[in-house]
C-alpha positions as CSV (number, residue, x, y, z in Angstrom):
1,X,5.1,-56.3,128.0
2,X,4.5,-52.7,128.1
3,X,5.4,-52.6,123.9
4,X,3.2,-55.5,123.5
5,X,-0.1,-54.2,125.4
6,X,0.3,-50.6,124.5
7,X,0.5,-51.7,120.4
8,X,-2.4,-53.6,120.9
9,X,-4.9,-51.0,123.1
10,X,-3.5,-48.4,121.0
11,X,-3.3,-50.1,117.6
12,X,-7.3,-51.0,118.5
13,X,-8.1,-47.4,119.0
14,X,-5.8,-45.9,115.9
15,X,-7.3,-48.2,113.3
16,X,-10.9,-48.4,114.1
17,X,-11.2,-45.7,111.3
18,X,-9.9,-45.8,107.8
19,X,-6.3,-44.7,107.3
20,X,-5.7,-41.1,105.6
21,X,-3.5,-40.5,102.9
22,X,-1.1,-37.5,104.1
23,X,-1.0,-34.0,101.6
24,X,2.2,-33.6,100.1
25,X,2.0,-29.7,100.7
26,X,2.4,-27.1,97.6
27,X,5.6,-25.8,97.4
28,X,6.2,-21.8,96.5
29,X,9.6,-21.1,95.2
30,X,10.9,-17.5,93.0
31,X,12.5,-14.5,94.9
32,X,9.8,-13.0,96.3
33,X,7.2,-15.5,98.6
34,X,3.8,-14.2,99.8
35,X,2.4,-16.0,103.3
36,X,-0.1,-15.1,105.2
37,X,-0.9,-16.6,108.8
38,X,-4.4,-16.8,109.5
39,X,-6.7,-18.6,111.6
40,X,-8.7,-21.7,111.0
41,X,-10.6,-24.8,111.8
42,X,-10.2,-28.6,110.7
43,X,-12.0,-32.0,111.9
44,X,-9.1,-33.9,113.7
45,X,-11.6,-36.1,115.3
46,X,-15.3,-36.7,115.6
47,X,-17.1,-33.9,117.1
48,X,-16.5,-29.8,116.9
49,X,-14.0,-28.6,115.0
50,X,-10.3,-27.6,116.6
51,X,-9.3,-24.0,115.8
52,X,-6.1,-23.7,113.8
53,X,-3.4,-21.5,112.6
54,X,-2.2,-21.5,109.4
55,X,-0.4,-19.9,106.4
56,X,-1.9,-19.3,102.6
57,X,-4.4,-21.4,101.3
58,X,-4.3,-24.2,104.4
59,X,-6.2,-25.0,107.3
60,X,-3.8,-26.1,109.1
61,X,0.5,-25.9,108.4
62,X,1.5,-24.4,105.3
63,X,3.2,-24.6,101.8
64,X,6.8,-26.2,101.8
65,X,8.9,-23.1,100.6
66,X,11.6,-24.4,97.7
67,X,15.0,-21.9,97.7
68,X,17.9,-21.6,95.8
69,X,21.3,-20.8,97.3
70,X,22.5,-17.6,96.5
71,X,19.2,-16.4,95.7
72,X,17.8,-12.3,97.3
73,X,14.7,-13.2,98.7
74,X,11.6,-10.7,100.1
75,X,9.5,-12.5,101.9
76,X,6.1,-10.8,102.6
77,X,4.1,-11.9,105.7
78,X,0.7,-10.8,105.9
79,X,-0.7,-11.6,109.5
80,X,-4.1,-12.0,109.2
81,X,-4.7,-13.0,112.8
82,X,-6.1,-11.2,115.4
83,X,-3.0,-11.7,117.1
84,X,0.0,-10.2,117.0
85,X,3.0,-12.6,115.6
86,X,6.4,-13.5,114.8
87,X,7.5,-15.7,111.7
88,X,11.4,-17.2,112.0
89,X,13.5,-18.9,109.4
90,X,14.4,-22.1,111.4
91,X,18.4,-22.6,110.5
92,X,18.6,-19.9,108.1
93,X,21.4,-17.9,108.2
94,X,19.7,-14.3,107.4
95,X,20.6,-10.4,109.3
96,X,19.1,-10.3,112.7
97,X,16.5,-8.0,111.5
98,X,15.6,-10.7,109.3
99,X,15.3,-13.6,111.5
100,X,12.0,-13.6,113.1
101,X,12.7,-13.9,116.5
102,X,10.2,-12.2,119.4
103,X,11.5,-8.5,119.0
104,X,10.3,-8.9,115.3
105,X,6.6,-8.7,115.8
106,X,3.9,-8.8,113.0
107,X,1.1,-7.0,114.5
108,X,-2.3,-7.8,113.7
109,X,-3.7,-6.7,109.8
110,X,0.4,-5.7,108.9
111,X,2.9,-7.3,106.4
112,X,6.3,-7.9,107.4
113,X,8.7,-8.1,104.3
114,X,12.3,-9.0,105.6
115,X,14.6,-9.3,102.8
116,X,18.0,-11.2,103.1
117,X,20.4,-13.9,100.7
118,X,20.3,-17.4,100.8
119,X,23.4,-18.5,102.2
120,X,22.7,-21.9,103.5
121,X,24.0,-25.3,101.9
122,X,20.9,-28.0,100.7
123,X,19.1,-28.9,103.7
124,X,15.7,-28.7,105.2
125,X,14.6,-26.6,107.0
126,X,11.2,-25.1,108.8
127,X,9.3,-21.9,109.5
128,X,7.3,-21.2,112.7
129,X,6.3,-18.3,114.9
130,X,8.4,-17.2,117.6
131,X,6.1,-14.4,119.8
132,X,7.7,-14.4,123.0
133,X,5.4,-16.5,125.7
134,X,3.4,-17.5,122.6
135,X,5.8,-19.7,120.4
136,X,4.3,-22.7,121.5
137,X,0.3,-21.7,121.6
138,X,0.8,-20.3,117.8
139,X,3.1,-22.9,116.0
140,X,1.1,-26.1,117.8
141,X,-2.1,-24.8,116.8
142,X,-0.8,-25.6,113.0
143,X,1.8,-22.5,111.9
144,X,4.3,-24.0,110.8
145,X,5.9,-25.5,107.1
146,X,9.2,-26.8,105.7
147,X,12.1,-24.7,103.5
148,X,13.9,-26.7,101.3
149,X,17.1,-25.3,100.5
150,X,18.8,-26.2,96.9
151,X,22.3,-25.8,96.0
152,X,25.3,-26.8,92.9
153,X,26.6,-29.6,94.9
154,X,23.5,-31.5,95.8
155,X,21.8,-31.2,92.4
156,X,24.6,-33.2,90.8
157,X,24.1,-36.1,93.2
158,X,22.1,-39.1,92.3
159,X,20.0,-38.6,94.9
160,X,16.3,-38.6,95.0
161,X,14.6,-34.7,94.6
162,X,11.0,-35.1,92.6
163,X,9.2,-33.4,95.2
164,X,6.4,-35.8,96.6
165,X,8.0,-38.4,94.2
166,X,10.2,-40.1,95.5
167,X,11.4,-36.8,97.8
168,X,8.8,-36.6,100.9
169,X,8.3,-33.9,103.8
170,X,7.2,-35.4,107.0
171,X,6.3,-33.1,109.4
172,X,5.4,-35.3,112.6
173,X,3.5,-34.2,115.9
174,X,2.1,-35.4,118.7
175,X,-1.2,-33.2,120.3
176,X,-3.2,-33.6,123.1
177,X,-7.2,-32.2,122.8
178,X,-9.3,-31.4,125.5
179,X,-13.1,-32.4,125.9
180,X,-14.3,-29.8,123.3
181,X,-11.6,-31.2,120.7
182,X,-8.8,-27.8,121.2
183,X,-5.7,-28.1,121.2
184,X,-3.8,-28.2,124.7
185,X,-0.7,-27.6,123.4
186,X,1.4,-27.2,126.9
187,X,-0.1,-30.5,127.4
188,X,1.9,-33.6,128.0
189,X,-0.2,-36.8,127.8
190,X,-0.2,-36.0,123.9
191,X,-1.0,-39.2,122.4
192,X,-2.8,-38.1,119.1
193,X,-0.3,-38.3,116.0
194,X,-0.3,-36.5,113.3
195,X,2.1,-36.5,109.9
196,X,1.6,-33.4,107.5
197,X,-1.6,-32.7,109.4
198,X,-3.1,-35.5,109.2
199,X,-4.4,-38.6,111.9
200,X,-4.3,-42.3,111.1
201,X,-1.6,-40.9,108.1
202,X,-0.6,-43.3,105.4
203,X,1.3,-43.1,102.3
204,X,2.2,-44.3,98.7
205,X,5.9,-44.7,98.4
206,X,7.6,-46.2,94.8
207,X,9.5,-49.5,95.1
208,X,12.9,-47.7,94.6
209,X,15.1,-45.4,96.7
210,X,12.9,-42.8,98.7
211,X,14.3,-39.7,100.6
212,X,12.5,-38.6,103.7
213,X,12.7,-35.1,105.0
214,X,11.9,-35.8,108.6
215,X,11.1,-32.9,111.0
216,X,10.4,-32.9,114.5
217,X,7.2,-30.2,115.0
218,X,6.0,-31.4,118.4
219,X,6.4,-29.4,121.2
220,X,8.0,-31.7,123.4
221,X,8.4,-35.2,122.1
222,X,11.4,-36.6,121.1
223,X,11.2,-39.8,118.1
224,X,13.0,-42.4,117.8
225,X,12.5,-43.0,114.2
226,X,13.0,-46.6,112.6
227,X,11.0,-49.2,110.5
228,X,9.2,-52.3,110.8
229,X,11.0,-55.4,111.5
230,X,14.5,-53.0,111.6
231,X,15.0,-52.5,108.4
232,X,17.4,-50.2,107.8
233,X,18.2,-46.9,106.3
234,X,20.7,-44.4,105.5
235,X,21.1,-40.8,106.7
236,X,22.0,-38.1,104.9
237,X,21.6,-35.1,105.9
238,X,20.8,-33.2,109.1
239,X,20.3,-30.4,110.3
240,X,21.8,-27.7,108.3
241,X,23.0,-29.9,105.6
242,X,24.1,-33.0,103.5
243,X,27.0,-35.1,105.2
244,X,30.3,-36.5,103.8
245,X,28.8,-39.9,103.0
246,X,25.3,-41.8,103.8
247,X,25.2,-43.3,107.4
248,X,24.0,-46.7,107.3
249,X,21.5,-47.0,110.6
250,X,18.3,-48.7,111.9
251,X,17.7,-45.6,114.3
252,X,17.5,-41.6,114.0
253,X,16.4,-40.0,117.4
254,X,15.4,-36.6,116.8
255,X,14.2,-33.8,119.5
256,X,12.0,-31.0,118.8
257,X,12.8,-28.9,116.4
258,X,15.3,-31.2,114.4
259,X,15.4,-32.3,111.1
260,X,17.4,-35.7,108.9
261,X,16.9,-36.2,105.6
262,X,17.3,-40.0,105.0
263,X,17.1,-42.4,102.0
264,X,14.8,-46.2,102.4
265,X,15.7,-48.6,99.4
266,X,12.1,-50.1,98.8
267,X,13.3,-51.7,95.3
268,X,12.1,-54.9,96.2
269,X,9.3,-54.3,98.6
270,X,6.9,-53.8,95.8
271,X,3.1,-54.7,97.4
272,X,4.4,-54.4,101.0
273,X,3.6,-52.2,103.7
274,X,5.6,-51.2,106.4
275,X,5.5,-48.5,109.3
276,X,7.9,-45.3,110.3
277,X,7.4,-45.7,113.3
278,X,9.2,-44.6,116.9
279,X,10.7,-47.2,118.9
280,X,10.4,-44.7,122.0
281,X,11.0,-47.6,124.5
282,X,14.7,-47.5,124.1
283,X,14.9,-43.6,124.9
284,X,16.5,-42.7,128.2
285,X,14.9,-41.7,131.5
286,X,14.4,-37.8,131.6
287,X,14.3,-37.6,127.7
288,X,10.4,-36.5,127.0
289,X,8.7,-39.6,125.2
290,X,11.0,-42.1,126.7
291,X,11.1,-43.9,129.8
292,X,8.8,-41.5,132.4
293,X,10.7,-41.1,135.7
294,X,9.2,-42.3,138.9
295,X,8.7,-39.9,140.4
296,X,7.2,-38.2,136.7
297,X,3.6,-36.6,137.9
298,X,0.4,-38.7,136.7
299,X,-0.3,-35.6,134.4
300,X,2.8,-36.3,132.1
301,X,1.6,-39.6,131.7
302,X,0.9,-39.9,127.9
303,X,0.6,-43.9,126.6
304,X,3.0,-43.3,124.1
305,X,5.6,-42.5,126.7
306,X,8.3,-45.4,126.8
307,X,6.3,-47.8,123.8
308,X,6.7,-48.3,120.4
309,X,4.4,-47.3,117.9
310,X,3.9,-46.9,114.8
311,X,3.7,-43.2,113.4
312,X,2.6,-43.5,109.3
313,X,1.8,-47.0,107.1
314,X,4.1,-46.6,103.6
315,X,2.0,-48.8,101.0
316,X,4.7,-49.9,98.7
317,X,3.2,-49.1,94.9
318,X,5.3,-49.7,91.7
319,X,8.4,-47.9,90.4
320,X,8.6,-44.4,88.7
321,X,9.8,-44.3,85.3
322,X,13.1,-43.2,86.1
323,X,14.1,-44.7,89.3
324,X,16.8,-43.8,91.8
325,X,18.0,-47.7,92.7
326,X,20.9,-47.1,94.3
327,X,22.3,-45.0,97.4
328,X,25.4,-42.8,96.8
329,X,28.6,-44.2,98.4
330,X,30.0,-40.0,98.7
331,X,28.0,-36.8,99.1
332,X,30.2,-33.5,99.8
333,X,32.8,-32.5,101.3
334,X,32.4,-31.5,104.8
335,X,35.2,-30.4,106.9
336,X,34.3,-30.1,110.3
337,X,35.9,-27.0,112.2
338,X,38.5,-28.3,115.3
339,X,38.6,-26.7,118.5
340,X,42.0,-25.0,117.8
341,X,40.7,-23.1,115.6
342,X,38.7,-21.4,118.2
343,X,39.2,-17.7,119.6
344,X,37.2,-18.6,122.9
345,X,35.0,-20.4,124.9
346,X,31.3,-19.8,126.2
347,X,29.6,-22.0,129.3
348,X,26.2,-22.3,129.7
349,X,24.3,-24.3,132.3
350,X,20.6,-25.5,131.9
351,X,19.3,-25.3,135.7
352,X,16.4,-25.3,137.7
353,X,14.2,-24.3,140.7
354,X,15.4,-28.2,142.3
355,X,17.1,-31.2,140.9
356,X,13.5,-33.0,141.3
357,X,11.6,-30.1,139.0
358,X,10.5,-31.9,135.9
359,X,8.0,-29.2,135.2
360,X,10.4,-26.0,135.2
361,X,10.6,-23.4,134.9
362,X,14.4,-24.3,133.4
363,X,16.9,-21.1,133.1
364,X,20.3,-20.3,131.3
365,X,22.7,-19.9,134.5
366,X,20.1,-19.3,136.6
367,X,18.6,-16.5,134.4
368,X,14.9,-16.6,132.6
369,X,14.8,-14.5,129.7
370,X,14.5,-11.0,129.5
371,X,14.2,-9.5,126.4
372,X,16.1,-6.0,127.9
373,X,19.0,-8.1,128.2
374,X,21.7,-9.3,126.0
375,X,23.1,-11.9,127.3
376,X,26.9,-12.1,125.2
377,X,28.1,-9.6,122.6
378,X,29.9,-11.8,120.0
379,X,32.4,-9.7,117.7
380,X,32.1,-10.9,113.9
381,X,34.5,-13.3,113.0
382,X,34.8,-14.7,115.9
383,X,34.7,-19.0,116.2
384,X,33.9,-20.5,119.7
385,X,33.4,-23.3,121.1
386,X,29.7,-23.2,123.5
387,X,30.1,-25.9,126.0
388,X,26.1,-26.6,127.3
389,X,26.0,-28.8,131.1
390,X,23.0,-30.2,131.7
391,X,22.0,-30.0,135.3
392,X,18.6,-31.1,135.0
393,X,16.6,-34.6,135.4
394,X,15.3,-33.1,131.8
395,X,16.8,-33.6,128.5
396,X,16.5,-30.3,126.6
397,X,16.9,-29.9,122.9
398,X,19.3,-26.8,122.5
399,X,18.8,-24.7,119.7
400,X,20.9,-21.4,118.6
401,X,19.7,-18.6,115.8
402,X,22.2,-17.4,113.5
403,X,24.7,-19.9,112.7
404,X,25.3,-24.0,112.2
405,X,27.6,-25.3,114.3
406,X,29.7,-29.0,114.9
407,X,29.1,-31.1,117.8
408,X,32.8,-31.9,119.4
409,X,31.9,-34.0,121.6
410,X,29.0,-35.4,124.2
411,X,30.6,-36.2,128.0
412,X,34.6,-36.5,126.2
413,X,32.7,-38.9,123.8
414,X,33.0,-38.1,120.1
415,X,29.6,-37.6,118.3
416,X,27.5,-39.9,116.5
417,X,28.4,-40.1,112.6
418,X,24.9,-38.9,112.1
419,X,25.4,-35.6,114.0
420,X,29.2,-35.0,112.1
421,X,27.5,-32.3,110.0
422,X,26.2,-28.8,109.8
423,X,23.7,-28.6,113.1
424,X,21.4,-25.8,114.6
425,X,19.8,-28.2,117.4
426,X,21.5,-30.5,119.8
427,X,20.0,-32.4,122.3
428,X,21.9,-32.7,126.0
429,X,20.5,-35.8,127.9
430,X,20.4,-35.2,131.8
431,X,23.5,-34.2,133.5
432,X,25.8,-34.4,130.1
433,X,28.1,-31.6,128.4
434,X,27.8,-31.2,124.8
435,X,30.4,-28.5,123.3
436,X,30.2,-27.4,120.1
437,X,32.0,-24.9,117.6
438,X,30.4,-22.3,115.8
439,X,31.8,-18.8,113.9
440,X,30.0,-16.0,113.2
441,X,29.9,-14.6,110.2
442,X,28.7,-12.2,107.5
443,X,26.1,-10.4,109.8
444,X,26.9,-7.4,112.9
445,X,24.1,-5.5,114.5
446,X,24.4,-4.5,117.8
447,X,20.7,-3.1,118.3
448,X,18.6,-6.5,116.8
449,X,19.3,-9.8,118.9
450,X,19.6,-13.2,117.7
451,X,18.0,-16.3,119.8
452,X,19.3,-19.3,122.1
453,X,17.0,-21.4,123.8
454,X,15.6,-25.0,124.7
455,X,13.5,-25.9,121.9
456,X,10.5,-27.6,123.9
457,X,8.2,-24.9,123.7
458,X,7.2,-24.9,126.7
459,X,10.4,-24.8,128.0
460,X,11.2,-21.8,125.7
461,X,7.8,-19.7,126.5
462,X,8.4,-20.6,130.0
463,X,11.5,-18.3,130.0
464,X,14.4,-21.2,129.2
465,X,16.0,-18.6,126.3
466,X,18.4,-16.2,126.0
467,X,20.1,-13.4,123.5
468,X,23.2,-12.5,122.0
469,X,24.2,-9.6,119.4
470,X,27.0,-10.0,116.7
471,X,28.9,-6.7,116.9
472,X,31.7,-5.3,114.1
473,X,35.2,-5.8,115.5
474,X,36.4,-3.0,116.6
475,X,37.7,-1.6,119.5
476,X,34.4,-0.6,120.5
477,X,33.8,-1.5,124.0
478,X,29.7,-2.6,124.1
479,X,27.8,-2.9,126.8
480,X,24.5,-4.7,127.8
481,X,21.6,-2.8,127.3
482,X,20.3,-3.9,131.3
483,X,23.1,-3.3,132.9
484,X,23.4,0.8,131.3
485,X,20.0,1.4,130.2
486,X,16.8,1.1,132.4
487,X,14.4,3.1,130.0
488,X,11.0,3.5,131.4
489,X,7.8,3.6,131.0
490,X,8.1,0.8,128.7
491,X,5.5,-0.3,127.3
492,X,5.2,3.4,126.9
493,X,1.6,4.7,126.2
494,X,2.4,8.6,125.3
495,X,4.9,10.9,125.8
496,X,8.4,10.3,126.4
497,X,11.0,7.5,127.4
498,X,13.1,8.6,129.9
499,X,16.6,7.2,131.1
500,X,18.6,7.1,134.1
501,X,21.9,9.0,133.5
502,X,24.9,6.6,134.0
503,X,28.2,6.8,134.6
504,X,29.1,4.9,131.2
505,X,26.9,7.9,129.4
506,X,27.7,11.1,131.1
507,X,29.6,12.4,128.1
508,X,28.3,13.7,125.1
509,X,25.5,11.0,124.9
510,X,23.7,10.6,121.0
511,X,20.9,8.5,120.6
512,X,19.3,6.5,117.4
513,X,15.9,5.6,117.5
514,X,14.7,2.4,114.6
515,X,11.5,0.6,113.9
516,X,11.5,-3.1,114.0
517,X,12.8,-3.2,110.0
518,X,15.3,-1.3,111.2
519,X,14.5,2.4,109.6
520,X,16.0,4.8,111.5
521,X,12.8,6.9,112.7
522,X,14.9,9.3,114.6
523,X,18.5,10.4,115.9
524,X,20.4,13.1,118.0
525,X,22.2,14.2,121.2
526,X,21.4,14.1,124.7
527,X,21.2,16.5,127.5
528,X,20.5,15.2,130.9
529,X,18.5,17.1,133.5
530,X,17.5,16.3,136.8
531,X,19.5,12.8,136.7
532,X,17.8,11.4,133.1
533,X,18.0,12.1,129.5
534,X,14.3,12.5,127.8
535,X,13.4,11.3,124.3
536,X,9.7,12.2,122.9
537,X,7.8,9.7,121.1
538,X,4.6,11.1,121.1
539,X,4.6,11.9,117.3
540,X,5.8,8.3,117.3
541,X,2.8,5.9,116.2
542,X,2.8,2.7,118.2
543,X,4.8,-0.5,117.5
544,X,8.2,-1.9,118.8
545,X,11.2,0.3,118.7
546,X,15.0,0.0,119.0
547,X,17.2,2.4,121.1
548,X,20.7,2.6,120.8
549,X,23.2,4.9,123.0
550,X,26.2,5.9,122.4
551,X,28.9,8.2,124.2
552,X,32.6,7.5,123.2
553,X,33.4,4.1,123.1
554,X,30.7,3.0,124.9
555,X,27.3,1.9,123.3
556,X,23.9,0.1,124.9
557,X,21.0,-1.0,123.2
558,X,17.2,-1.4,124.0
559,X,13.7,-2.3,122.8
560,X,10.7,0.1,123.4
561,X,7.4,-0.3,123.2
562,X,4.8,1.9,122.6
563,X,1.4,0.9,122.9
C-alpha cells in the first residue's frame, strides 16, 4: 500500500513540472588535467538560488575525467574557494601523498599538483573532497565528478564506450533543502532526486545495447537500482573493475560511494519509455533508504524511505549507425585472490555509543578518528584478509583507500556474483561479518596515511574513520605516531614544536621535517633538554607538515600544523 500511495503523492508532486534532460558532462583526458573547485549557485527549485561547489566550467559537479592505464598523470587543483579543501581519487591506486585524503589539504587561492601512474584496470570511478569534518558539507554541496579508467583488455571488447552514446555516467543523489532552498546535507528526510545534477532528469537512450556507469553520490542512501516492469539487465563491472562474464540480474543495490557499470538491451524498445528507478521497499531494516526501524526518530523520516520510485525516465529514440546489439558472453579474466594466500588477518568492529543509537556517532573498535594516530602499519607486500563485524542496528558502507580488494564471504555465505570482482566499498548489513582480501602493493610511506572509513558522510565526518601507513619490509620496527610522539602546540602559531622525550627515542634521535607534497623542508639530530627535544618552525611559513622520528630501529610519525 505504502508503494502504491507514495508513487502516486510523489509522482503528483515530481511531475507537475516538465521533465529535464540530464548533461552528459565534458570529459578532460591527456596527462596533465587542470580542475579547479569553486563555488557556485544553481536554481534546483523555485525560489532563491542554492549555493554550490563545483569544479571547472560547472555550477554544480564537474567534468568526467577519461584515463588511460599506464599513463603519468599531474593533476593540478586550483582551489578557488574560500575554504580550505581536499580532492581524492576515489579507487585509484596512487602514492599516499597523492591520494587526497584530509592530511592533504588545498588551502584557499593554492594549486595542488599530485603526480602518480595509472595503475588501475577499466572501471569507473569518482573524485570528491575529503577535508576532515567537512567531506560531507563540500562534496553534497556539488564537488564531485566521474574518472573513467581505459585499458588493452576492455577496448577489444564489443562493448559499448561512445561516451554519452550509447556509454552514460549517472551520478545519482538524493538532497534535502531547507526553507531558503540550501542544502542540508547531514539531513535525512532527503527526498529531492537528482541525476548528473539535474531534478525531474530524463534521458534519450538508442534502441540497442546501452552501458550505464552508475554511481552512488548521496550521502547516505543506498539504491536499489532496477527498471520498469523488471526488466532485466546485465552487470558488468563494479567497483574497481570489469568482471569474468556479464551477470544477468533485475536488481543492483548500491551504498554510497559505489559504483556498477551495467549493460540494458533496448533493441526493441524503440518509442518506449521506461524508468531506472529504486525499488527501495525490498531493502532491509537498518539499511538507510530501506525499511525505517521503529523506533527510527520522526526526523529520519524521508518518503522515499522503504517505497519505490522512480529515479530518471529513458525515452527510447532510434538506433546509432553502428550499433552494439548484442551483450558479450566473456569479459576478462579475473582471478580472485583465496584466503591461503594470505600472510594475516585484521578485525575491525563498527560500534556505538548503544545498540539503540541510529544517529552515532559510530567508531572503529571503539575509537573515533584521530588524525595523530595510525591505526595499523601494513609492510609492503603484504595480503590480508580484513574481517569487518557489524555491531550496529546501522548498515554502513565500508570503504578502504589504497587498494581493491575481494569479498570472501558475507556471515560464511559466499558473495553475490555481482561483487566477485575488484571492490573498494562493501556494504555490511546490521550485525553481519564481511572479510575480505586485499595486498598491498607498489607504494611504502611511513609519514603520509592512507584512509578507511564508513562511507555515509556523516558517519565519516562524525569521526567513523581510521588510518593506516604501508611501510618497506624491513626489519624496521615502527611505531604509532600517538603512542611515541605527543608534539605540541599543534596547531602551532610561532615558534617551536616541542616533544616529550620517550623511552623509544632516548638514543641518538634525527628528525625529518616535509610539506604536504612531501619536500623535505628540513632535517637533523636531536638533543633533549629539560625532558623534550625542540624543533624551530618559525622561519617555517604556515601550512600542514609532516614529522618523522627516528632513533635506531625505531621510527614515529606526525602531522603539524602551523597556522
Amino acid at each position: 500500500m505504502k508503494k502504491v500511495l507514495y508513487l502516486l503523492l510523489f509522482g503528483s508532486v515530481m511531475n507537475c513540472k516538465a521533465q529535464n534532460y540530464i548533461p552528459i558532462p565534458d570529459t578532460l583526458s591527456g596527462t596533465s588535467i587542470h580542475l579547479t573547485m569553486h563555488s557556485d549557485s544553481v536554481q534546483f527549485l523555485p525560489g532563491m538560488k542554492t549555493f554550490t561547489n563545483a569544479f571547472n566550467q560547472y555550477s554544480y559537479l564537474g567534468p568526467t575525467l577519461i584515463l588511460n592505464q599506464g599513463d603519468a598523470m599531474t593533476m593540478n587543483v586550483d582551489n578557488s574557494l574560500t575554504d580550505t579543501t581536499t580532492v581524492h581519487w576515489h579507487g585509484l591506486h596512487v602514492p599516499a601523498m597523492a591520494d587526497g585524503g584530509p592530511h592533504t589539504v588545498i588551502l584557499s587561492g593554492t594549486t595542488w599538483s599530485p603526480q602518480f601512474t595509472v595503475m588501475n584496470h577499466a572501471s569507473t570511478f569518482w573524485y570528491h573532497p575529503h577535508l576532515h569534518m567537512r567531506t560531507g558539507e563540500q562534496a553534497m554541496r556539488g564537488a564531485a565528478g566521474v574518472i573513467i579508467v581505459r585499458d588493452p583488455e576492455e577496448a577489444v571488447l564489443a562493448l559499448p564506450r561512445t561516451y554519452g552514446v550509447d556509454d552514460f555516467p549517472l551520478i545519482v543523489q538524493s538532497q534535502q533543502f531547507d526553507s531558503l532552498n540550501q542544502i542540508m546535507w547531514r539531513g535525512m528526510q532527503d527526498s529531492i532526486l537528482l541525476v548528473n545534477g539535474t531534478t525531474q532528469p530524463q534521458l534519450d537512450v538508442p534502441a540497442q545495447v546501452v552501458r550505464f556507469r552508475l554511481l552512488n553520490a548521496a550521502q547516505s542512501r543506498n539504491f536499489n537500482f532496477g527498471f520498469t516492469a523488471n526488466q532485466s539487465f546485465y552487470v558488468i563491472g563494479n567497483d574497481g573493475g570489469l568482471l569474468s562474464a556479464p551477470v544477468p540480474v533485475t536488481r543492483i543495490r548500491l551504498a554510497p560511494g559505489e559504483r556498477a557499470e551495467i549493460l540494458v538491451d533496448l533493441s526493441t524498445q524503440v518509442g518506449q519509455t521506461l524508468y531506472l528507478m529504486s525499488y527501495a521497499s525490498e531493502l532491509g531494516t537498518g539499511v538507510q533508504g530501506g525499511i525505517p526501524p521503529a523506533s527510527m526518530a520522526s526526523d529520519w523520516y524521508s518518503p522515499l524511505n522503504g517505497a519505490d520510485f522512480n529515479i530518471l525516465q529513458l525515452n527510447v529514440i532510434v538506433p546509432t549507425a553502428n550499433p552494439v546489439l548484442t551483450v558479450p558472453s566473456a569479459l576478462v579474466n579475473v582471478v580472485p585472490w583465496t584466503a591461503g594466500q594470505a600472510d594475516t588477518t585484521r578485525n575491525i568492529s563498527f560500534t556505538a555509543q548503544s545498540m539503540m543509537n541510529l544517529d552515532g556517532p559510530f567508531y572503529f573498535n571503539g575509537l573515533s578518528y584521530d588524525m595523530n594516530r595510525i591505526d595499523y602499519e601494513i609492510p609492503l607486500n603484504r595480503t590480508e584478509i580484513w574481517t569487518l563485524s557489524n555491531q550496529t542496528m546501522v548498515a554502513h558502507p565500508f570503504h578502504i583507500h589504497d587498494v581493491q580488494f575481494f569479498i570472501l564471504d558475507r556471515s560464511s555465505l559466499p558473495p553475490a556474483p555481482q561483487e566477485a570482482g575488484f571492490k573498494d566499498v562493501v556494504l555490511v548489513s546490521p550485525f553481519e561479518s564481511v572479510r575480505f582480501i586485499t595486498k598491498f602493493e607498489d607504494f611504502a610511506d611511513p609519514m603520509m596515511p592512507y584512509m578507511y572509513h564508513c562511507h555515509i558522510l556523516m558517519h565519516e565526518d562524525d569521526g567513523m574513520m581510521g588510518q593506516f601507513v604501508v611501510v618497506p619490509s624491513t626489519n624496521v620496527e615502527s611505531v604509532s605516531g600517538s603512542a611515541y610522539m605527543n608534539a605540541y602546540p599543534n596547531p602551532l602559531v610561532n615558534g617551536s614544536i616541542s616533544i616529550p622525550v620517550n623511552k623509544a627515542f632516548t638514543t641518538n634521535p634525527t628528525f625529518i621535517l616535509s610539506n604536504i607534497t612531501g619536500q623535505e623542508v628540513m632535517h637533523g639530530s636531536l638533543v633533549g633538554e629539560n625532558g623534550e627535544y625542540k624543533i624551530s618552525m618559525s622561519d617555517l611559513p604556515a601550512g600542514t607538515f609532516v614529522l618523522k622520528m627516528i632513533a635506531g630501529n625505531q621510527s614515529s610519525v606526525s602531522k603539524i600544523v602551523k597556522q
